[in-house]
N, C-alpha and C positions, 0 to 999 in steps of 0.2 A: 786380853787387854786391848784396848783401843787403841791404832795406831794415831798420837795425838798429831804429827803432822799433817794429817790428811782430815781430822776436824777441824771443822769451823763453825764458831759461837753464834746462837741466834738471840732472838727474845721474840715474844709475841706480843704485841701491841694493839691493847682494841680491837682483835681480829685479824692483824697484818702480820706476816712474818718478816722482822729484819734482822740484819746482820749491823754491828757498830762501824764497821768499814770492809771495802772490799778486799779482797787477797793481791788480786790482781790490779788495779789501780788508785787505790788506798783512798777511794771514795769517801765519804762520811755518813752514815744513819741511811742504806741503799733498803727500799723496799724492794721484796722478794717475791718474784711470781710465782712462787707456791702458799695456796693454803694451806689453815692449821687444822682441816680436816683430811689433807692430803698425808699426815707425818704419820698415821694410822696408819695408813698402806703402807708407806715406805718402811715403819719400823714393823710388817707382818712378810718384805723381805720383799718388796714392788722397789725397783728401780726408777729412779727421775731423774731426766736431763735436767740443770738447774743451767739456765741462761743468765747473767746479773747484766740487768737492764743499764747500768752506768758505762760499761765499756765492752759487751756482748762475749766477755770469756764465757765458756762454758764446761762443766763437770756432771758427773753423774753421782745421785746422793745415792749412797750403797745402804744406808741406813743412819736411822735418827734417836737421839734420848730425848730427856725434855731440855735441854741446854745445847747440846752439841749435832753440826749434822758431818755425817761421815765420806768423803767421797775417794775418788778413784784416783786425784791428783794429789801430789805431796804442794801445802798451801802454806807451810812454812817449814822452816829450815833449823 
């Protein structure tokens, strides 16, 4: 089972990957410096630093579905 607090929701848009708001600074519609060719790798079990360009928190995605990406921080409570 997915630990659901340490997912967070994406969507892919015309080739972008974003999130509806940040974890960490409650941003609004933050584009995501990873591509959606990259979520391949990640869900075949490759690790990525995810940086969010809005206030430079950082997490590592442990793994991705087509909705949700999984990482190493607990991103809600």
């Amino acid at each position: 089972m997915i630990p659901f607090e340490r997912a967070w929701p994406y969507d892919i848009v015309m080739g972008d990957l974003y999130v509806a708001s940040c974890p960490f600074c409650k941003a609004e519609n933050v584009l995501l410096p990873v591509r959606p060719s990259e979520l391949k790798d990640i869900q075949e079990g490759m690790k990525r630093l995810l940086v969010f360009p809005c206030c430079y928190s950082k997490v590592t995605v442990l793994d991705a579905d087509r909705d949700y990406l999984l990482t190493d921080h607990v991103l809600r409570k």
